[in-house]
TIVEXVEX-885018 format. One record per residue: y, x, z of N, C-alpha, C, O in turn. Coordinates in steps of 0.1 Angstrom, whole numbers. Example, Ala and Ser with C-alpha at 12.3 -4.5 7.8 and 13.67 -1.06 7.14 Angstrom:
# TIVEXVEX-885018
{{-57; 132; 78}; {-45; 123; 78}; {-33; 132; 78}; {-33; 142; 85}}
{{-22; 128; 71}; {-11; 137; 71}; {0; 129; 79}; {11; 134; 80}}
END
This chain:
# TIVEXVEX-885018
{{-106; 106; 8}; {-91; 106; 5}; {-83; 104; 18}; {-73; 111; 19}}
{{-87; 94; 28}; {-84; 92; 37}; {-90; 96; 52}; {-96; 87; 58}}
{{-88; 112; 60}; {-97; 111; 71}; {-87; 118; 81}; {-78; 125; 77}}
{{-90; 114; 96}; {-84; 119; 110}; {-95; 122; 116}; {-106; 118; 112}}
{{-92; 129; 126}; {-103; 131; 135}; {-100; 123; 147}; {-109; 119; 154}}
{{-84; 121; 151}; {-79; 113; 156}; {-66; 112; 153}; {-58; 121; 148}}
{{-63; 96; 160}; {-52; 89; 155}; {-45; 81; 161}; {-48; 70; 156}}
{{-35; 81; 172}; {-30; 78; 180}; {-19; 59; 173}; {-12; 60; 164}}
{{-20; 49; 177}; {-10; 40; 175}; {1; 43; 184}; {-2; 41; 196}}
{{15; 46; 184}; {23; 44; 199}; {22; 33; 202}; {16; 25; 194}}
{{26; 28; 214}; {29; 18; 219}; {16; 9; 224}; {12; 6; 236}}
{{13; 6; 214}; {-5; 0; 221}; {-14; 10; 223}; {-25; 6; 218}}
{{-15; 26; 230}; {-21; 30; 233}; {-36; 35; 225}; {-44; 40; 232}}
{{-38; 33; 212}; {-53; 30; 207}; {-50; 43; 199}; {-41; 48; 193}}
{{-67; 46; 203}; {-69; 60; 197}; {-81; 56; 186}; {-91; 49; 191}}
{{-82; 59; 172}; {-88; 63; 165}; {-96; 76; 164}; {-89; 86; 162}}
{{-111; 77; 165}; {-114; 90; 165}; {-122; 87; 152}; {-126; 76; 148}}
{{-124; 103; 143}; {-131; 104; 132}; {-131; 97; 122}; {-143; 96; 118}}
{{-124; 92; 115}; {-125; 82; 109}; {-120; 89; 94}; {-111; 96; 92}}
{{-133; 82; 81}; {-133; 87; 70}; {-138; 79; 61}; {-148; 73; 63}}
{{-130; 78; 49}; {-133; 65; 40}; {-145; 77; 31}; {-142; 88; 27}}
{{-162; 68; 32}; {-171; 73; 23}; {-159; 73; 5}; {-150; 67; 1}}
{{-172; 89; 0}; {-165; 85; -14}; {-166; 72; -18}; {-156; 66; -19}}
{{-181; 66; -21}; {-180; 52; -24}; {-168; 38; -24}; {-169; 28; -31}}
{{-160; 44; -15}; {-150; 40; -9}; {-137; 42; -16}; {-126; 35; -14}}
{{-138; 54; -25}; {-127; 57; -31}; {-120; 49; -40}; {-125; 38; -41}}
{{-108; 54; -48}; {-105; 44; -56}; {-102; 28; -56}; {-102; 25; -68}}
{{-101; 20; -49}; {-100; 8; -47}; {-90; 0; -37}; {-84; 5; -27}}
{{-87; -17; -43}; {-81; -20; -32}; {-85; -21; -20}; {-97; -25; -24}}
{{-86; -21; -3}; {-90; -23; 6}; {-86; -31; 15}; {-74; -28; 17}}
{{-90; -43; 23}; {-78; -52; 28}; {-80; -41; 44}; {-88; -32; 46}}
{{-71; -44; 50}; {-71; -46; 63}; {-69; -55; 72}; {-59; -61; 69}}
{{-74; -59; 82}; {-80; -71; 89}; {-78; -70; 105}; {-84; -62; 111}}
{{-71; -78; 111}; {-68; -78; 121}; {-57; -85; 130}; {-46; -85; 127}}
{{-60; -92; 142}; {-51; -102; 145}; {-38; -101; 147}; {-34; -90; 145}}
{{-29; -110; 150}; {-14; -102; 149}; {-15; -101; 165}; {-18; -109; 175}}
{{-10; -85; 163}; {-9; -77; 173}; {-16; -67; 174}; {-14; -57; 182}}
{{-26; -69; 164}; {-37; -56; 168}; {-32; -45; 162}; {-40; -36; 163}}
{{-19; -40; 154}; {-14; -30; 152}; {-14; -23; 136}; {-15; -11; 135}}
{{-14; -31; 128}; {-20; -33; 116}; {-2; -27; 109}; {-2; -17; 102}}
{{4; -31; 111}; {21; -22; 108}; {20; -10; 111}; {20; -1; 103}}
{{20; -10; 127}; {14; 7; 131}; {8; 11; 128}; {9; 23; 131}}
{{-5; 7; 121}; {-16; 16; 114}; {-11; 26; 103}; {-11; 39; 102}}
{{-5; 15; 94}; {1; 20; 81}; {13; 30; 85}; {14; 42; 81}}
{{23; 24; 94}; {31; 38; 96}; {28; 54; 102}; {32; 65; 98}}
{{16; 51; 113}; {13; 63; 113}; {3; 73; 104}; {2; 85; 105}}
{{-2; 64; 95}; {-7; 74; 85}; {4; 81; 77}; {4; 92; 71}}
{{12; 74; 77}; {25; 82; 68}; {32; 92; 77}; {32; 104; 74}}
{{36; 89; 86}; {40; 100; 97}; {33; 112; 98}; {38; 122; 96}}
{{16; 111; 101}; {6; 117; 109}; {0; 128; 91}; {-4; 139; 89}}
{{2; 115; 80}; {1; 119; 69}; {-15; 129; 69}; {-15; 142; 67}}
{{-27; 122; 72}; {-41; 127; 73}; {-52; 122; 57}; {-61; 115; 53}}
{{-45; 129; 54}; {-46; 130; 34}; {-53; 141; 32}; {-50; 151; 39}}
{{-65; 141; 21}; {-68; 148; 16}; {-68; 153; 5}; {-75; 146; -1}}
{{-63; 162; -5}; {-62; 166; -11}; {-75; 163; -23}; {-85; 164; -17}}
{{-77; 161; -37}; {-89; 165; -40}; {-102; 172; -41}; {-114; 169; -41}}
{{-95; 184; -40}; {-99; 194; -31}; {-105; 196; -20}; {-111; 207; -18}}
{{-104; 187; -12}; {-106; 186; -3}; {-101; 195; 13}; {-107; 195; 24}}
{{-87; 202; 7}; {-83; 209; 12}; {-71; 200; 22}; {-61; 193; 19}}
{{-78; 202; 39}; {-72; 192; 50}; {-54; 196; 47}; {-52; 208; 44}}
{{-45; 189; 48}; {-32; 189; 46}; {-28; 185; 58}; {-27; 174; 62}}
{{-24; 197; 65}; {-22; 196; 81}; {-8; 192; 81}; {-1; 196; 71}}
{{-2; 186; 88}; {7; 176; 94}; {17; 190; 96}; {28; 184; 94}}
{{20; 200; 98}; {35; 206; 98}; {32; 213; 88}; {37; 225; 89}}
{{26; 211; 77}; {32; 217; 64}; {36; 209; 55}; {33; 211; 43}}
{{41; 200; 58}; {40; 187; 53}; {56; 181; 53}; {59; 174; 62}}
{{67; 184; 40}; {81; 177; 40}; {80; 158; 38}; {71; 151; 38}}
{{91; 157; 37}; {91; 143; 33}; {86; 140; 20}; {79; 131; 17}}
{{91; 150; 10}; {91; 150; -2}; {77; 151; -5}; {71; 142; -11}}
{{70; 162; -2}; {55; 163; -1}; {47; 154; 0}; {39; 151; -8}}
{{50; 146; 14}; {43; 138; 14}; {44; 122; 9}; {37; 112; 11}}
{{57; 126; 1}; {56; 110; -12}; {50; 114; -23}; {47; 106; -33}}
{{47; 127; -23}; {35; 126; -33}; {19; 122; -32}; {10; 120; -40}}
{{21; 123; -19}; {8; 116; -17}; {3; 101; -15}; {-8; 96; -19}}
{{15; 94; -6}; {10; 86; -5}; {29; 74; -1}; {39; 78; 4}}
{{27; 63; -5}; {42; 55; -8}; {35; 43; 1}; {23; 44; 3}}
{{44; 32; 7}; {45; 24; 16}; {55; 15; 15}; {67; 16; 18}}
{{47; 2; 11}; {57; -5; 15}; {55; -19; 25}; {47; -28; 26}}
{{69; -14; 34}; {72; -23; 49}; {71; -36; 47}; {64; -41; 38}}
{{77; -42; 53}; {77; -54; 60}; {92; -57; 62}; {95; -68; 67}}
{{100; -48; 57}; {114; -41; 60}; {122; -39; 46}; {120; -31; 38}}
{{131; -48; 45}; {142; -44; 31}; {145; -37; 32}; {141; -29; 41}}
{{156; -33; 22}; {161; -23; 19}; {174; -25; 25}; {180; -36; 26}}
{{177; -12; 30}; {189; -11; 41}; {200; -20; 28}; {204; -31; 31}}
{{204; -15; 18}; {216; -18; 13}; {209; -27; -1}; {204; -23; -12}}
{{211; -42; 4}; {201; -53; -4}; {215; -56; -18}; {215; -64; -27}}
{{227; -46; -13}; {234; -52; -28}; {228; -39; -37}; {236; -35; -47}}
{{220; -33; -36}; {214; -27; -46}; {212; -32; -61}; {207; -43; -61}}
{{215; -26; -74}; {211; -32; -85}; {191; -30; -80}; {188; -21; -73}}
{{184; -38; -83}; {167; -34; -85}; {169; -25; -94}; {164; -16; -88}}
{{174; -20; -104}; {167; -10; -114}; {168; 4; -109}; {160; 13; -111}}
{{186; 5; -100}; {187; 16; -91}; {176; 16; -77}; {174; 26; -71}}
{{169; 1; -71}; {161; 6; -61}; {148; 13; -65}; {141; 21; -59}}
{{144; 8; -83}; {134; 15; -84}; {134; 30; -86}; {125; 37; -82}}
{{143; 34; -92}; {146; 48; -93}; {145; 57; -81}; {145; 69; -84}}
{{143; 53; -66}; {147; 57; -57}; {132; 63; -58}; {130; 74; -53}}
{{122; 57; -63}; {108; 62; -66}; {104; 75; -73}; {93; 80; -72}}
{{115; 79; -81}; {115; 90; -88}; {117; 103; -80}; {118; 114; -86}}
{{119; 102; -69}; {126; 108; -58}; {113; 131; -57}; {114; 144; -59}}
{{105; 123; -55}; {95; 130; -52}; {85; 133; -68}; {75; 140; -67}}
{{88; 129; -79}; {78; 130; -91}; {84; 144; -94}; {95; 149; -92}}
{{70; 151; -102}; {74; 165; -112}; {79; 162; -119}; {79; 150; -122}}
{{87; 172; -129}; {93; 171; -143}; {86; 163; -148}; {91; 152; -151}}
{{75; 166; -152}; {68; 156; -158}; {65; 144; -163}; {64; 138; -174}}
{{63; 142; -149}; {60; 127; -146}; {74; 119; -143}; {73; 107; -146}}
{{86; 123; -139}; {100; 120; -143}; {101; 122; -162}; {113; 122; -166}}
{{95; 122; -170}; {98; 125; -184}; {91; 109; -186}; {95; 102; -196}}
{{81; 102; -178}; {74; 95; -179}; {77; 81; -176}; {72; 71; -180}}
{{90; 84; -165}; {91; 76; -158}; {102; 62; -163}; {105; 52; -157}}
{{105; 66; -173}; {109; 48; -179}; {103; 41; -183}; {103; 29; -181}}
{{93; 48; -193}; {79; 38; -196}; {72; 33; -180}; {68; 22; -180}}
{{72; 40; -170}; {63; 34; -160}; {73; 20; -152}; {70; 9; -146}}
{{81; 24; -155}; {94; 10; -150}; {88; 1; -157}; {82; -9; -152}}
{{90; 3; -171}; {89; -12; -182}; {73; -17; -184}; {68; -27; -189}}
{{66; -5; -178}; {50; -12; -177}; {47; -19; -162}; {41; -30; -161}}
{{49; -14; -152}; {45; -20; -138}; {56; -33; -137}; {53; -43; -131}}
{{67; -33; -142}; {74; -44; -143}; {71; -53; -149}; {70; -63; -143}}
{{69; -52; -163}; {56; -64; -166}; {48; -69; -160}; {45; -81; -158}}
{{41; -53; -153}; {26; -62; -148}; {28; -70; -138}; {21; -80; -137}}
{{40; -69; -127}; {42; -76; -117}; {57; -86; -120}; {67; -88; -114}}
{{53; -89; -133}; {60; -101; -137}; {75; -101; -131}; {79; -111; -126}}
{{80; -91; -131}; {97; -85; -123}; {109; -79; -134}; {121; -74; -132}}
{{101; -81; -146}; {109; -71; -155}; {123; -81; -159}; {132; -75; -166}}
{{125; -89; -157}; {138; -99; -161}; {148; -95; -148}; {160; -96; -150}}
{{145; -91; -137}; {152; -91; -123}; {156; -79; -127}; {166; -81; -121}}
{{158; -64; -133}; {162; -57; -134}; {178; -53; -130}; {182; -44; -123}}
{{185; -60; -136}; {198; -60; -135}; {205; -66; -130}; {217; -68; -135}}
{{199; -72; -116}; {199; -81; -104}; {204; -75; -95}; {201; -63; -94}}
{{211; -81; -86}; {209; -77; -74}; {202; -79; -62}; {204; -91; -58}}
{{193; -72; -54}; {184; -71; -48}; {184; -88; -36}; {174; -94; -32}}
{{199; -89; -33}; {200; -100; -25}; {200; -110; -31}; {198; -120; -24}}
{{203; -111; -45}; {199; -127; -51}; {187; -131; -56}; {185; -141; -62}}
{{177; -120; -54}; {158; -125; -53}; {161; -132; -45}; {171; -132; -38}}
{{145; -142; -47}; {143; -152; -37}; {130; -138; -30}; {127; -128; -34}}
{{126; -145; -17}; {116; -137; -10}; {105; -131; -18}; {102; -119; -18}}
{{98; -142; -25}; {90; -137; -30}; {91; -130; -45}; {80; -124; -48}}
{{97; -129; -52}; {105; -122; -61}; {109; -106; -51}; {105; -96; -57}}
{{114; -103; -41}; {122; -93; -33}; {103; -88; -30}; {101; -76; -31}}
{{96; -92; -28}; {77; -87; -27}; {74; -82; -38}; {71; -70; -38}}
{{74; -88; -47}; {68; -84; -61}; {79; -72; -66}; {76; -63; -74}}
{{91; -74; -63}; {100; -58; -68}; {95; -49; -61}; {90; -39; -67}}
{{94; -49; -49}; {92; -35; -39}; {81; -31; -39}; {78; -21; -33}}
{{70; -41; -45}; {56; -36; -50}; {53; -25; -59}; {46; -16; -59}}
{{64; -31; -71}; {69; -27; -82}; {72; -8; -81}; {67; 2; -86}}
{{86; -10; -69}; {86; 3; -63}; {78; 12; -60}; {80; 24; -62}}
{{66; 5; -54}; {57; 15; -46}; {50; 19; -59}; {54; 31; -61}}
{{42; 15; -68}; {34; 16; -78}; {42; 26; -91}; {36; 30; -102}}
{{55; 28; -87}; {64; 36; -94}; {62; 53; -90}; {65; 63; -97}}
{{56; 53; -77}; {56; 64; -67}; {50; 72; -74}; {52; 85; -75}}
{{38; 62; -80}; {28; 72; -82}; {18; 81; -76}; {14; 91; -82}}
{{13; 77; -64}; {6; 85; -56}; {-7; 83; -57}; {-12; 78; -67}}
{{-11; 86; -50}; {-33; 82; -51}; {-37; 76; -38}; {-49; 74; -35}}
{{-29; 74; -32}; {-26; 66; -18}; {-15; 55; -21}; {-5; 57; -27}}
{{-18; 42; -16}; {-2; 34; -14}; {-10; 23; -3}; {-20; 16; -3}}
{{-2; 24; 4}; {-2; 15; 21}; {6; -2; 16}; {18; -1; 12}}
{{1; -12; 17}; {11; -23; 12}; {12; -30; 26}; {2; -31; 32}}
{{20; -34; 31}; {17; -41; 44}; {25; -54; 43}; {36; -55; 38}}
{{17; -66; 47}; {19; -83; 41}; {22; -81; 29}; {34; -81; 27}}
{{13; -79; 19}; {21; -80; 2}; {19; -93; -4}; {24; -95; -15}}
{{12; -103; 1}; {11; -113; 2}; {23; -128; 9}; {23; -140; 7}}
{{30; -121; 15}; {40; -129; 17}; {51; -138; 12}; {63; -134; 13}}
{{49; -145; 9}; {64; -154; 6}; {56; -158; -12}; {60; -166; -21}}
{{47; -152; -12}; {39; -159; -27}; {35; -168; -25}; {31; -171; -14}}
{{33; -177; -37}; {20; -191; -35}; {6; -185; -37}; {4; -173; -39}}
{{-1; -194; -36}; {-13; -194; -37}; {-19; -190; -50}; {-29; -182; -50}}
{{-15; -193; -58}; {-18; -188; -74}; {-12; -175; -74}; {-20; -167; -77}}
{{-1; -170; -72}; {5; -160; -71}; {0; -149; -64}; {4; -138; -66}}
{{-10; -153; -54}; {-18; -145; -42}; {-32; -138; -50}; {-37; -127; -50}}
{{-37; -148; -58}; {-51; -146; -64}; {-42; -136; -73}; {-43; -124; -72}}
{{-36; -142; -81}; {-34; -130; -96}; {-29; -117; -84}; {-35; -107; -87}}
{{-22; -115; -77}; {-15; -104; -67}; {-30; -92; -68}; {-32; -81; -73}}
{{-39; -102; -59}; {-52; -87; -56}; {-55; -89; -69}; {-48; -80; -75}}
{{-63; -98; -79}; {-66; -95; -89}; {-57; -80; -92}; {-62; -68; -91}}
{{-47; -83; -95}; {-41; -69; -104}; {-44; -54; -93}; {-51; -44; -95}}
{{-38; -56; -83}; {-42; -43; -75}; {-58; -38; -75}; {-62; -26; -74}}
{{-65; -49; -77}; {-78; -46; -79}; {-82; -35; -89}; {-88; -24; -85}}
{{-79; -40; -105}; {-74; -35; -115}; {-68; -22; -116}; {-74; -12; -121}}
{{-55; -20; -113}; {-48; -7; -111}; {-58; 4; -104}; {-62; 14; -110}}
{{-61; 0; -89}; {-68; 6; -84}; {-80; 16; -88}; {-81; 28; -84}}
{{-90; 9; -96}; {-95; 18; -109}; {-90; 23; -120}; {-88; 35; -123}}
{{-88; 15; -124}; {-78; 22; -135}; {-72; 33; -133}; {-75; 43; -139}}
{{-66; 33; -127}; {-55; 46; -117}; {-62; 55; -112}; {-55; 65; -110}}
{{-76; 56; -108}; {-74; 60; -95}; {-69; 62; -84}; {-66; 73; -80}}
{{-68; 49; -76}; {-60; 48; -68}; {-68; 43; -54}; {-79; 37; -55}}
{{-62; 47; -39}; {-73; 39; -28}; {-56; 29; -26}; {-46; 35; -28}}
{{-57; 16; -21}; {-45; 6; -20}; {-47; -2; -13}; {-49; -14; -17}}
{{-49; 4; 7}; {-47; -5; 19}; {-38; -12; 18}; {-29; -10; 11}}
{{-42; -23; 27}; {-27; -35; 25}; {-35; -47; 40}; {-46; -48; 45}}
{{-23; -52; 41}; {-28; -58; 51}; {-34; -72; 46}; {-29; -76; 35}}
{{-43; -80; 51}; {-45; -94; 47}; {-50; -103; 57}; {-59; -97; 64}}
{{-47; -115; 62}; {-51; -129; 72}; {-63; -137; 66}; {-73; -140; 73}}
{{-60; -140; 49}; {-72; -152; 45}; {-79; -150; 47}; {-81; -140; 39}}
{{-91; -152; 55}; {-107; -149; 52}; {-116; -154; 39}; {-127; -151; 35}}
{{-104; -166; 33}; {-111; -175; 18}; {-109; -162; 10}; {-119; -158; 4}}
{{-97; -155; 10}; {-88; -150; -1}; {-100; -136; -3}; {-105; -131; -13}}
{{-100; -132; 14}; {-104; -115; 15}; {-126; -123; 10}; {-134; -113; 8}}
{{-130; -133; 9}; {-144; -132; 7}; {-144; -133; -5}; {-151; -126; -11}}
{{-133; -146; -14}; {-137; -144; -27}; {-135; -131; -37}; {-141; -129; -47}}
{{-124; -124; -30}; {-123; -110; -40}; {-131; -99; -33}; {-135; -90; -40}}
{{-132; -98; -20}; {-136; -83; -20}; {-150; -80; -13}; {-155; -92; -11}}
{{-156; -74; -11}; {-173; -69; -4}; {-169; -66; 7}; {-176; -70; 17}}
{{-158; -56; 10}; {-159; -50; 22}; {-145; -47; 30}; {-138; -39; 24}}
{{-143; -50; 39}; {-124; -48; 43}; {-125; -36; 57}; {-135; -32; 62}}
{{-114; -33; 60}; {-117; -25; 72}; {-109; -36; 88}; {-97; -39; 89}}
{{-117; -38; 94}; {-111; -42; 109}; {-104; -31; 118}; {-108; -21; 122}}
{{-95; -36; 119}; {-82; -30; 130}; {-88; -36; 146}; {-83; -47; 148}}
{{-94; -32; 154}; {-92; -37; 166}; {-94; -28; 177}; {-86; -18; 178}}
{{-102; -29; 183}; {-100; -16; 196}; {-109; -5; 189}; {-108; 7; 192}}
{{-120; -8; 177}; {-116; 4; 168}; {-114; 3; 154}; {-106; -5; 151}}
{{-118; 9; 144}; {-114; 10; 129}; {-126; 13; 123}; {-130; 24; 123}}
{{-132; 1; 116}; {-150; -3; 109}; {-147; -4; 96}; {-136; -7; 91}}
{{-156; -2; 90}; {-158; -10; 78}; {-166; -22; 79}; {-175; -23; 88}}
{{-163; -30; 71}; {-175; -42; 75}; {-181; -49; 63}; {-175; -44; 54}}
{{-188; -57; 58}; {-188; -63; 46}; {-185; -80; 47}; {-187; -83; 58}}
{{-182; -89; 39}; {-174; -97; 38}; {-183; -109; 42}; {-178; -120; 39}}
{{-197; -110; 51}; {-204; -116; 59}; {-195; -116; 72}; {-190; -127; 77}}
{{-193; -109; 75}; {-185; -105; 88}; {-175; -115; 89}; {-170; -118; 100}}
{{-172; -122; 76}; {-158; -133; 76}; {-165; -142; 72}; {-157; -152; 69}}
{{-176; -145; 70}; {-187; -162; 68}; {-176; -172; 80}; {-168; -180; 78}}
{{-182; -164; 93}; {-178; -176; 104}; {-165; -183; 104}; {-163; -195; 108}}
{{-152; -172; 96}; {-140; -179; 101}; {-137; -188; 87}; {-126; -192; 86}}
{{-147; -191; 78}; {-143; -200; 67}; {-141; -215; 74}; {-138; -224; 66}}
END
């Protein structure tokens, strides 16, 4: 679902060559791992830019045939970065997700509001405005957003932020969940090494290159 042959970061120089998530690999959440600085924001942005998606098909989707709109169907992101205009109602920022869906799936799309809003416990904030969330409430909406997109790809970067600790476990728990369910692959960045051993087998390292590893790899930093 996800492959480059290569993959430039700006700024820090680091080139990714060949790099391909096994099928085994498909469908699931995946953390990403990596110190701050190692480029783990720029990761996620340039796959959206560089947009090195495969189709089911398996048909490579070369980077200048590729609109904006196009490529929110493949794959949705969310920053590290509000929303430029935070006096947004939330029910209008989620709509903004609807942007890129087929007729179809726009016929669909109120039921997907009032179900992912449940699941991420956001559905009372609806008729809010975006600036009177607290932080972690303003995470859990724009999660909300992304999972509205609908794609078979979603990049989460710190989705873990500004939650508690209970709030962090149930967080992957559910992306876990979706992820099959959905069919979905759902990079995201993560720090805990407690958090990334008790839920997952295997995360990918960001450093001078891009591994898979399994969750031994993080024994030492417990």
């Amino acid at each position: 679902m996800i492959s480059f042959t290569s993959l430039t970061l700006p700024f820090l120089h680091k080139t990714f060559q060949n790099f391909s998530l096994a099928p085994e690999n498909h469908f699931q959440a995946l953390p990403l791992w990596g110190h701050n600085g190692a480029g783990k924001t720029l990761f996620f942005q340039s796959l959206c830019l560089f947009f090195p998606l495969q189709r089911p098909s398996d048909f490579f989707v070369q980077q200048e045939k590729i609109t904006p709109q196009n490529r929110a169907k493949f794959i949705a992101f969310k920053s590290t970065q509000l929303p430029l205009d935070q006096k947004i109602l939330v029910e209008d920022y989620w709509n903004l997700a609807s942007y890129s869906l087929s007729s179809f799936q726009k016929k669909e799309f109120v039921e997907k509001k009032y179900y992912y809003s449940k699941l991420f416990e956001v559905d009372s904030f609806r008729k809010k405005i975006f600036q009177e969330l607290s932080e972690g409430q303003k995470q859990k909406v724009d999660c909300c957003r992304v999972f509205l997109q609908q794609t078979p790809v979603i990049l989460l970067d710190e989705p873990l932020s500004f939650l508690d600790y209970s709030s962090q476990g149930k967080f992957l728990e559910l992306i876990q969940k979706l992820a099959h369910e959905e069919k979905k692959l759902i990079l995201f960045s993560l720090h805990d090494a407690y958090l990334l051993t008790k839920f997952f087998s295997h995360c990918l390292v960001l450093e001078q290159k891009l591994t898979m590893v399994t969750k031994d790899f993080f024994i030492p930093l417990l």
